[in-house]
Structure formats: C-alpha cells, structure tokens
HTML snippet that shows the backbone in 3Dmol.js (N, CA, C, O; Angstrom):
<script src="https://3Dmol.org/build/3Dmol-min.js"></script>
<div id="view" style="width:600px;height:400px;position:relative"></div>
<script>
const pdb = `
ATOM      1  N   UNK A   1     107.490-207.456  52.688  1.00  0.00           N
ATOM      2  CA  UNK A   1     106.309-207.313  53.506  1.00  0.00           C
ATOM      3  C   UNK A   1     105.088-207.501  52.607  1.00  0.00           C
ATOM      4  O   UNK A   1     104.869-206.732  51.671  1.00  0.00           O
ATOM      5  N   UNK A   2     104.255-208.587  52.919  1.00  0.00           N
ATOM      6  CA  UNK A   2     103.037-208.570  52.038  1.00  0.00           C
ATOM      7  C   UNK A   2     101.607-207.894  53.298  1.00  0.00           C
ATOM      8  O   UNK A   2     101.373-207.957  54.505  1.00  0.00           O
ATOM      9  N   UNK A   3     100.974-207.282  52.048  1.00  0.00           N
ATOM     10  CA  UNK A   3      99.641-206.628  52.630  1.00  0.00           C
ATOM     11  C   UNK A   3      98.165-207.361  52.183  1.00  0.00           C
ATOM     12  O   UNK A   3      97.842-207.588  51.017  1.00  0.00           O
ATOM     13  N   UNK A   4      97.351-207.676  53.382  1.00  0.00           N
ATOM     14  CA  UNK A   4      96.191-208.570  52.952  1.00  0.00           C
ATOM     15  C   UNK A   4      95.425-207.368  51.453  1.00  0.00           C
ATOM     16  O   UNK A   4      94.829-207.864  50.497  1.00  0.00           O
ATOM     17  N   UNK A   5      95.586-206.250  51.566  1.00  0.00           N
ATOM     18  CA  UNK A   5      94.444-205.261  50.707  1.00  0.00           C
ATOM     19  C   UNK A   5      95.365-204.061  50.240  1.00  0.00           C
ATOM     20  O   UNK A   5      96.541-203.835  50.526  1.00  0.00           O
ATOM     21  N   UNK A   6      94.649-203.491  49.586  1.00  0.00           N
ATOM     22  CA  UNK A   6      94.745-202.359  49.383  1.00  0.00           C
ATOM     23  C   UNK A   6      94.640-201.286  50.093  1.00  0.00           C
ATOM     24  O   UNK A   6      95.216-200.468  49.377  1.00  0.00           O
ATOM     25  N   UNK A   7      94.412-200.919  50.706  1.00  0.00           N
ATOM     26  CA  UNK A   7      93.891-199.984  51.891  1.00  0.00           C
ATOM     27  C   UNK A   7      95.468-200.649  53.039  1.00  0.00           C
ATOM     28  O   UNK A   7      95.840-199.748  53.791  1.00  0.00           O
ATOM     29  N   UNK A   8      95.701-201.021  53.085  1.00  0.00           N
ATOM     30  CA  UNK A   8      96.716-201.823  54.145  1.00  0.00           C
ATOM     31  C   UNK A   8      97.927-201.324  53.464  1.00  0.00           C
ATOM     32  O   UNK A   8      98.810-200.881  54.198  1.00  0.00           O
ATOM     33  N   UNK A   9      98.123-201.318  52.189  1.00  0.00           N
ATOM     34  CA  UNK A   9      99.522-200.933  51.300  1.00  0.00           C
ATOM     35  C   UNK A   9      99.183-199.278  51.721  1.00  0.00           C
ATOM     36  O   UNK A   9      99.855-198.521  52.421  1.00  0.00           O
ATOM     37  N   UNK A  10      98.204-199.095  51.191  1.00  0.00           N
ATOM     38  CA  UNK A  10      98.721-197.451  51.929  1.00  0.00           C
ATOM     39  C   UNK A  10      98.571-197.216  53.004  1.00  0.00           C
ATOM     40  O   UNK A  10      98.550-195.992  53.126  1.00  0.00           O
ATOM     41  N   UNK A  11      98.447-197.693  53.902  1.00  0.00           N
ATOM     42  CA  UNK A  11      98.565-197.062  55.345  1.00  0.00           C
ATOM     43  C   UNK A  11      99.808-197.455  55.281  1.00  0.00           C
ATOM     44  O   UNK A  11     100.592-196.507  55.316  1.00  0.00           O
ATOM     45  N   UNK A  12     100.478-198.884  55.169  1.00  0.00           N
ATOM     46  CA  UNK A  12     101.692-199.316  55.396  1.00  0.00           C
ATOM     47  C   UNK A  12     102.083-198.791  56.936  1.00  0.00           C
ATOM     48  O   UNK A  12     102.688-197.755  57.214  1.00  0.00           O
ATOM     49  N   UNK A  13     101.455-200.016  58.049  1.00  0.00           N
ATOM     50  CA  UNK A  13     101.919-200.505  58.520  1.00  0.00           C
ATOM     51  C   UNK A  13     101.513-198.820  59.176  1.00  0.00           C
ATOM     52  O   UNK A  13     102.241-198.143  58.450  1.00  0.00           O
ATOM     53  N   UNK A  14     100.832-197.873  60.048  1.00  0.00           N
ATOM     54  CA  UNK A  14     100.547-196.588  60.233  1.00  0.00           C
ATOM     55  C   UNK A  14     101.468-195.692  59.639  1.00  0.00           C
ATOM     56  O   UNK A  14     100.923-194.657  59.257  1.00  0.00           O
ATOM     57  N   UNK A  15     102.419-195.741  59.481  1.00  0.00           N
ATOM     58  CA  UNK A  15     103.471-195.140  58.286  1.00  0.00           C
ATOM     59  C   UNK A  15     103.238-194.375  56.966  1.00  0.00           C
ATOM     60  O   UNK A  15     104.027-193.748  56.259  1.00  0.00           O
ATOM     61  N   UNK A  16     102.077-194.586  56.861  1.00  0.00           N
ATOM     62  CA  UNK A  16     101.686-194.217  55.113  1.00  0.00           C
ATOM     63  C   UNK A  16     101.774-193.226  55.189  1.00  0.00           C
ATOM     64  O   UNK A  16     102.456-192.881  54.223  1.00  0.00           O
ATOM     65  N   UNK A  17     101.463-192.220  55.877  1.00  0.00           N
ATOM     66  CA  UNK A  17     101.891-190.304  55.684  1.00  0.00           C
ATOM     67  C   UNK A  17     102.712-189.766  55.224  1.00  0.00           C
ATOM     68  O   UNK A  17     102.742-188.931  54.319  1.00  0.00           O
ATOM     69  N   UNK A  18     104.057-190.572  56.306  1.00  0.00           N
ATOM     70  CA  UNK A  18     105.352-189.900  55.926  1.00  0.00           C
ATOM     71  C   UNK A  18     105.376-190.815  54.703  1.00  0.00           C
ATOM     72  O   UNK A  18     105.165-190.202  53.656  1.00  0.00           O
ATOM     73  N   UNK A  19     105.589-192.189  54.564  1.00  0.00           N
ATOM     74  CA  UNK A  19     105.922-192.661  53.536  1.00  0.00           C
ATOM     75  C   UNK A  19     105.914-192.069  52.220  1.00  0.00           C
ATOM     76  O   UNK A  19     106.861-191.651  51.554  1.00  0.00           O
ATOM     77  N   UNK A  20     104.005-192.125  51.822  1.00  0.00           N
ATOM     78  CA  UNK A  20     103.903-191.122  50.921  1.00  0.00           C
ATOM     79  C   UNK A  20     104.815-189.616  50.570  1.00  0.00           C
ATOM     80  O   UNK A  20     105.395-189.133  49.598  1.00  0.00           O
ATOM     81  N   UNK A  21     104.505-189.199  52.149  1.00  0.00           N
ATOM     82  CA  UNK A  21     104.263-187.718  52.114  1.00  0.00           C
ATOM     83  C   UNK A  21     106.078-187.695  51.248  1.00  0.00           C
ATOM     84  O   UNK A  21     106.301-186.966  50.281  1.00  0.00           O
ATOM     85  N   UNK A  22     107.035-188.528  51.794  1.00  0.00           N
ATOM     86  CA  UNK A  22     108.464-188.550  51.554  1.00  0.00           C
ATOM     87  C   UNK A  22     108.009-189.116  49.957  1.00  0.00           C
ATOM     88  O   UNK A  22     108.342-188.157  49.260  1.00  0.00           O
ATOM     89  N   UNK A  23     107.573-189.900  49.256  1.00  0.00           N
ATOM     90  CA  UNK A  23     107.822-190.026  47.988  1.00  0.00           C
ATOM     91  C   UNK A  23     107.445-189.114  47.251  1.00  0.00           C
ATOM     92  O   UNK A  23     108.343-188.613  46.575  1.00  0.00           O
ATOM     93  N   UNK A  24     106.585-188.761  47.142  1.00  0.00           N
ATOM     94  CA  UNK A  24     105.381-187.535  46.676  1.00  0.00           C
ATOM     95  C   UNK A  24     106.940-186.239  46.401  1.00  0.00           C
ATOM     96  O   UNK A  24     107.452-185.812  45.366  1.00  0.00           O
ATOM     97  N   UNK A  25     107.206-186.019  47.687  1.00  0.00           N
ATOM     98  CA  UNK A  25     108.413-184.996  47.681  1.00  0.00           C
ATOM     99  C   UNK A  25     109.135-185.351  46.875  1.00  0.00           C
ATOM    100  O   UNK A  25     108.999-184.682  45.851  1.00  0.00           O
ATOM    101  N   UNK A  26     109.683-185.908  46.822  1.00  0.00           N
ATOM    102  CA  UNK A  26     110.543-187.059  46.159  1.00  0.00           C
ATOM    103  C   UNK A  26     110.487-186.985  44.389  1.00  0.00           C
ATOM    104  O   UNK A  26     111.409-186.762  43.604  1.00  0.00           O
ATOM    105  N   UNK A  27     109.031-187.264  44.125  1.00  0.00           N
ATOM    106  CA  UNK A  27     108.827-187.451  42.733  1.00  0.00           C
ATOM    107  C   UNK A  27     108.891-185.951  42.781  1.00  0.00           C
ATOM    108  O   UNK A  27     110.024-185.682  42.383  1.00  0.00           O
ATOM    109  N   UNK A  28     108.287-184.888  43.049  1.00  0.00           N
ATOM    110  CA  UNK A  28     107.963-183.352  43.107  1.00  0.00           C
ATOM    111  C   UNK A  28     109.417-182.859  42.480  1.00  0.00           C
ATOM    112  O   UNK A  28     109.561-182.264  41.411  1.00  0.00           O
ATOM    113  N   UNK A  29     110.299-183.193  43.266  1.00  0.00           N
ATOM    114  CA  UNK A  29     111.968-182.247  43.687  1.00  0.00           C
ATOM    115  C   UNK A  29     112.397-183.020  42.060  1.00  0.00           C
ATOM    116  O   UNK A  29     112.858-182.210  41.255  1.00  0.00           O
ATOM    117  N   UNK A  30     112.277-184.452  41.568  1.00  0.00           N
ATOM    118  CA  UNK A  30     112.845-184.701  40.062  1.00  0.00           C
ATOM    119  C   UNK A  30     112.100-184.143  39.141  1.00  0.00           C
ATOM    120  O   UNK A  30     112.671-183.625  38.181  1.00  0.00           O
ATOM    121  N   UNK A  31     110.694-184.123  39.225  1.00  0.00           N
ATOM    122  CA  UNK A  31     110.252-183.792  38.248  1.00  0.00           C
ATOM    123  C   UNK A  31     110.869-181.848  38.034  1.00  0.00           C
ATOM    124  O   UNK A  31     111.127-181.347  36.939  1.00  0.00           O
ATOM    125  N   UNK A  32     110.958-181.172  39.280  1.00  0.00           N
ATOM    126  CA  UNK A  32     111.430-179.647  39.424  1.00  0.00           C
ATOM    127  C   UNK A  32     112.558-179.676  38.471  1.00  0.00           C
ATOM    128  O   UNK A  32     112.601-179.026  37.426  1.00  0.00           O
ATOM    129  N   UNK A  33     113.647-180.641  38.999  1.00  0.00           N
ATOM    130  CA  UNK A  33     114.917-181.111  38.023  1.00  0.00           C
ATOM    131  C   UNK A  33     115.038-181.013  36.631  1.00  0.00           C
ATOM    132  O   UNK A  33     115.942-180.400  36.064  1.00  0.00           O
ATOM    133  N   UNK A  34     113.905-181.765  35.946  1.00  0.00           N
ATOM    134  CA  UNK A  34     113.699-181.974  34.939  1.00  0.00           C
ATOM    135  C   UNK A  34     113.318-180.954  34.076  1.00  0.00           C
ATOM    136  O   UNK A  34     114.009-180.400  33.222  1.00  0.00           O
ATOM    137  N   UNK A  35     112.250-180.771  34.349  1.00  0.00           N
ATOM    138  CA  UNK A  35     112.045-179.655  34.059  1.00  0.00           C
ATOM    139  C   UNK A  35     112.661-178.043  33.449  1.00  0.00           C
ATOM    140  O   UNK A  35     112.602-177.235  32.523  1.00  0.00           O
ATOM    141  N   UNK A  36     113.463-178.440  35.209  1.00  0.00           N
ATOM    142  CA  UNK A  36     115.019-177.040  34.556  1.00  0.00           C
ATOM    143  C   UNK A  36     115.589-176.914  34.077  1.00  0.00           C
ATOM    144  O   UNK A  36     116.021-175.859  33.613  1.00  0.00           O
ATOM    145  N   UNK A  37     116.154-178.837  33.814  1.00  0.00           N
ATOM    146  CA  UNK A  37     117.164-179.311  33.125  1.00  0.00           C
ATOM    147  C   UNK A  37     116.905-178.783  31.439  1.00  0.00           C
ATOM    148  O   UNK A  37     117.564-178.213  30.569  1.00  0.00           O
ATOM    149  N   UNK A  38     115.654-179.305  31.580  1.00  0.00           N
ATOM    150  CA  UNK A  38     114.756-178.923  29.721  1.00  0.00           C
ATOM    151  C   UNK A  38     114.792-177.524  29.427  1.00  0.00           C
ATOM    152  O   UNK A  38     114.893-177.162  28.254  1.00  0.00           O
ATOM    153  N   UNK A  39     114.715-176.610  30.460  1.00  0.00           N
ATOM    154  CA  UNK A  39     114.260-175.329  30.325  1.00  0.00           C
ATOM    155  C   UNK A  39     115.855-174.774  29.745  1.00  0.00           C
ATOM    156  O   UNK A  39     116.078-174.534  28.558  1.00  0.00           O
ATOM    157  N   UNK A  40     116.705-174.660  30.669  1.00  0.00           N
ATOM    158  CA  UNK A  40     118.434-174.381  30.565  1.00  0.00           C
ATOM    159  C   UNK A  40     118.776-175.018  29.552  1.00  0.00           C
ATOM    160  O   UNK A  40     119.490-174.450  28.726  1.00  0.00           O
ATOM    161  N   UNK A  41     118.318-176.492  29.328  1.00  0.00           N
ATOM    162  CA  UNK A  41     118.980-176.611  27.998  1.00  0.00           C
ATOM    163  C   UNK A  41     118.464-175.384  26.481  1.00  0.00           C
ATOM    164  O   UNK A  41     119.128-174.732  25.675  1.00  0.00           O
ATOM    165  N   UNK A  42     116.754-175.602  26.750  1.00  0.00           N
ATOM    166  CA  UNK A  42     116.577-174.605  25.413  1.00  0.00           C
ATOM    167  C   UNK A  42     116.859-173.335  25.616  1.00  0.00           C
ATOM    168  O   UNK A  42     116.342-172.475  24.903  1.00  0.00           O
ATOM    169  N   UNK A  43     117.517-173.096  26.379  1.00  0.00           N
ATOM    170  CA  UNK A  43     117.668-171.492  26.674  1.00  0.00           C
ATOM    171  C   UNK A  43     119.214-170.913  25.723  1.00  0.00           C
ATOM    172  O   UNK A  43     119.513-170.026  24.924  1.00  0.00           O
ATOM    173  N   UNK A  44     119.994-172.299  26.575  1.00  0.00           N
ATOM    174  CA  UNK A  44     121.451-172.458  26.231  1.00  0.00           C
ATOM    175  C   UNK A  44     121.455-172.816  24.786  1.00  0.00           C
ATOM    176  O   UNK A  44     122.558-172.675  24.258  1.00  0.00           O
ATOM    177  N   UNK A  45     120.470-173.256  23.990  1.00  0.00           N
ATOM    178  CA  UNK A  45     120.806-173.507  22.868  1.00  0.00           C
ATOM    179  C   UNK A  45     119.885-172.778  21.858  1.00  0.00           C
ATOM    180  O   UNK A  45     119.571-173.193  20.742  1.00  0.00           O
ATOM    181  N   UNK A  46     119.519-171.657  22.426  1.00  0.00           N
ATOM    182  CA  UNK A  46     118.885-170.515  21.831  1.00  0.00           C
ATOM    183  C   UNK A  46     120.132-169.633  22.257  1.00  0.00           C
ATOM    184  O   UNK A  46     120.481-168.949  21.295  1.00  0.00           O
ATOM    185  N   UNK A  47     120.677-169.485  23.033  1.00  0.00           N
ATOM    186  CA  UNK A  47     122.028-168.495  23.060  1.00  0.00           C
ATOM    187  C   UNK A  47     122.900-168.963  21.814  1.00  0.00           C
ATOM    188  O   UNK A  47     123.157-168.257  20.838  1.00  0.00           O
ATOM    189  N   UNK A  48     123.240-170.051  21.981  1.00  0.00           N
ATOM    190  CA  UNK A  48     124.448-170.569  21.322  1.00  0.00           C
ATOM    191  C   UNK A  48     123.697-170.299  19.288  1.00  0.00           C
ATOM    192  O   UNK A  48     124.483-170.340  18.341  1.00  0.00           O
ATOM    193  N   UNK A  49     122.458-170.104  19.122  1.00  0.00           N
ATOM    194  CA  UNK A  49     122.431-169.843  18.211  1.00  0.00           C
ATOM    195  C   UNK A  49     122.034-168.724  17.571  1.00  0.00           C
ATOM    196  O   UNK A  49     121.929-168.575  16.353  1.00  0.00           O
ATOM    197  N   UNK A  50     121.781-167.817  18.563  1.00  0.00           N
ATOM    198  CA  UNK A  50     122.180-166.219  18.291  1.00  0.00           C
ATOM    199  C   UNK A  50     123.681-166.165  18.908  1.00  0.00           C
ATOM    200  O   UNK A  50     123.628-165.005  19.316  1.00  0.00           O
ATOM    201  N   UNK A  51     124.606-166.479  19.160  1.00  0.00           N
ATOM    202  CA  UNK A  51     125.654-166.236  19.081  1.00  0.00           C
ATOM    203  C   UNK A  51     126.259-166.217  17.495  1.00  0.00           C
ATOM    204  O   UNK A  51     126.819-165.301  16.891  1.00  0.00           O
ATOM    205  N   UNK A  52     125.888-167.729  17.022  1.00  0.00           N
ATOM    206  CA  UNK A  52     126.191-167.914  15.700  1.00  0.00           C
ATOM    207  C   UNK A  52     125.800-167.011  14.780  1.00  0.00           C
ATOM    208  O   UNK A  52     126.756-166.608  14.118  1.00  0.00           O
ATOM    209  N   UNK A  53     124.781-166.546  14.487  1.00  0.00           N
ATOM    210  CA  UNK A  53     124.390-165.463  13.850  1.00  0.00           C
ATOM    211  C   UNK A  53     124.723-164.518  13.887  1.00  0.00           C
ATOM    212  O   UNK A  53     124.878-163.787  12.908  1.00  0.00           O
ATOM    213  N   UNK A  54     124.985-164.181  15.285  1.00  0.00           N
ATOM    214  CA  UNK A  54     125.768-162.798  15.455  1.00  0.00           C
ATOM    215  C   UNK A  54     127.052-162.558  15.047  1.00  0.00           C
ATOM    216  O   UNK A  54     127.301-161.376  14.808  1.00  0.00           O
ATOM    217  N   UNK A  55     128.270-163.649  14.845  1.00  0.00           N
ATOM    218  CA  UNK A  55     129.356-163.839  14.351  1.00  0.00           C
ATOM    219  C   UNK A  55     129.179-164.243  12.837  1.00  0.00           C
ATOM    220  O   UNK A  55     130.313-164.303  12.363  1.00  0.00           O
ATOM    221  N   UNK A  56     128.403-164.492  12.046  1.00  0.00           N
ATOM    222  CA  UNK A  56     127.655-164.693  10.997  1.00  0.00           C
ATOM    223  C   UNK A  56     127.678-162.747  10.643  1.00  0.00           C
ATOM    224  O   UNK A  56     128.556-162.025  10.171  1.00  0.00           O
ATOM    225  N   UNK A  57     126.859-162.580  10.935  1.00  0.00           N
ATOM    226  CA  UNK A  57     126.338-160.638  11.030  1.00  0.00           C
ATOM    227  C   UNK A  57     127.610-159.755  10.511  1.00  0.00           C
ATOM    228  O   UNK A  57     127.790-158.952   9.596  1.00  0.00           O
ATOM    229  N   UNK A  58     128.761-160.569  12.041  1.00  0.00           N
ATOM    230  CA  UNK A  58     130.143-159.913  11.672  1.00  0.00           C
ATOM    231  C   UNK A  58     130.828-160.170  10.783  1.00  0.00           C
ATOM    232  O   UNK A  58     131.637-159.359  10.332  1.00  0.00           O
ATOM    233  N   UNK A  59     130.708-161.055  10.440  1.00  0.00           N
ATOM    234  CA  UNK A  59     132.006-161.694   9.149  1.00  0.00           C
ATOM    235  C   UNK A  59     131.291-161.052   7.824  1.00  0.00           C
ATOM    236  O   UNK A  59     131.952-160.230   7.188  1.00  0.00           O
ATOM    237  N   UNK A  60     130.254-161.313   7.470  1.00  0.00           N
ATOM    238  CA  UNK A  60     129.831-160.291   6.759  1.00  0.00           C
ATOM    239  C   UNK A  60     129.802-158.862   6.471  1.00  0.00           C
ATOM    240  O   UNK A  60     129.637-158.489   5.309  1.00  0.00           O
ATOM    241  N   UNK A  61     129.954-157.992   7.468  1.00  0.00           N
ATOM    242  CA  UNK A  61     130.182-156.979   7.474  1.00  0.00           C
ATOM    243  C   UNK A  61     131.962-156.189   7.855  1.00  0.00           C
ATOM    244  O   UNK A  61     132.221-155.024   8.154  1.00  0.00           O
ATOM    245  N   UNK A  62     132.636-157.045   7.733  1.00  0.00           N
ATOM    246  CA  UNK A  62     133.546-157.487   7.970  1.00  0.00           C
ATOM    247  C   UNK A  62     134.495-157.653   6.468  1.00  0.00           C
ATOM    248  O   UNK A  62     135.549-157.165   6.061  1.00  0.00           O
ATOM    249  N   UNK A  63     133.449-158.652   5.910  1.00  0.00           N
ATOM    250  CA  UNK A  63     133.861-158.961   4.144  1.00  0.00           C
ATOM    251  C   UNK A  63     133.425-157.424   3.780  1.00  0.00           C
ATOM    252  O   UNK A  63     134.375-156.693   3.500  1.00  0.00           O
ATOM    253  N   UNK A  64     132.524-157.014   3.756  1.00  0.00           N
ATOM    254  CA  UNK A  64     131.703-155.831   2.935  1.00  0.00           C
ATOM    255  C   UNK A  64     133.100-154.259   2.833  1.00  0.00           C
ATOM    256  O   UNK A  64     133.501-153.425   2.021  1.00  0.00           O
ATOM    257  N   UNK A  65     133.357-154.730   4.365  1.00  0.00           N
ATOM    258  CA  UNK A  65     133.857-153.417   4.690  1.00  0.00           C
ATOM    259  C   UNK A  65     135.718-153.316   3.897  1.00  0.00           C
ATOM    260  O   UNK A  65     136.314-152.324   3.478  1.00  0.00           O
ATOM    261  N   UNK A  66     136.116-154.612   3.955  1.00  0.00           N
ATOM    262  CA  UNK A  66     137.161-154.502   3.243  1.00  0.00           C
ATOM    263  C   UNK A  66     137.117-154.823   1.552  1.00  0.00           C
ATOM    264  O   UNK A  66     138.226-155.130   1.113  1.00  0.00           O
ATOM    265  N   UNK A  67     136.113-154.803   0.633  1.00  0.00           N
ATOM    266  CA  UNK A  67     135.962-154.872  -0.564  1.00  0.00           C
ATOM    267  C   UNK A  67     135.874-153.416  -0.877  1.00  0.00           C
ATOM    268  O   UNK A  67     135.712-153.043  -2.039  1.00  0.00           O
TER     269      UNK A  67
END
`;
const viewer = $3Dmol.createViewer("view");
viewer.addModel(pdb, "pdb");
viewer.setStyle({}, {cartoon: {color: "spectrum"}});
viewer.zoomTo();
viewer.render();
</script>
C-alpha cells in the first residue's frame, strides 16, 4: 500500500489508532520482557555467586576444623 504523505501513513487508511495503539503495545509488552529478562538474569547470577562463596566459607572452615 503506498501513501501520497505523511500524515496519510499514520492515519493508515482511518485505522491508525488501533494500528498504532496495537504496536505501541506491542513494543511496550518486549521491551517489559527484556527488561526482566536482564533483571532475573543479574539476580540469578548474583545468587549463583554467593552461593559460591558460601561453599568457599564452608570448605574452609571445614579444612580449619579438621587440622
């Protein structure tokens, strides 16, 4: 579909509301994704490295206690 203007691409055809209104959502709900995705990952890999430490903590005290 070609549009004589600019103003014509966004109305698209009286449609432009939902159109938009549906992409807009659209970009909103991945970017939410993303976001969480980033968040859970540094969360999960701030666990996983106080885990390590914490088994670190033990083995050490662990060595100490049987010398």
């Amino acid at each position: 579909m070609q549009f004589d203007s600019f103003t014509d691409f966004i109305a698209m055809g009286g449609y432009g509301f939902y159109v938009w209104l549906s992409f807009s959502s659209c970009a909103l709900i991945l970017l939410g994704i993303l976001f969480s995705t980033r968040n859970d990952t540094k969360r999960i890999l701030s666990a996983v490295e106080q885990q390590i430490a914490r088994e670190e903590r033990i083995r050490k005290a662990k060595k100490e206690v049987s010398q």
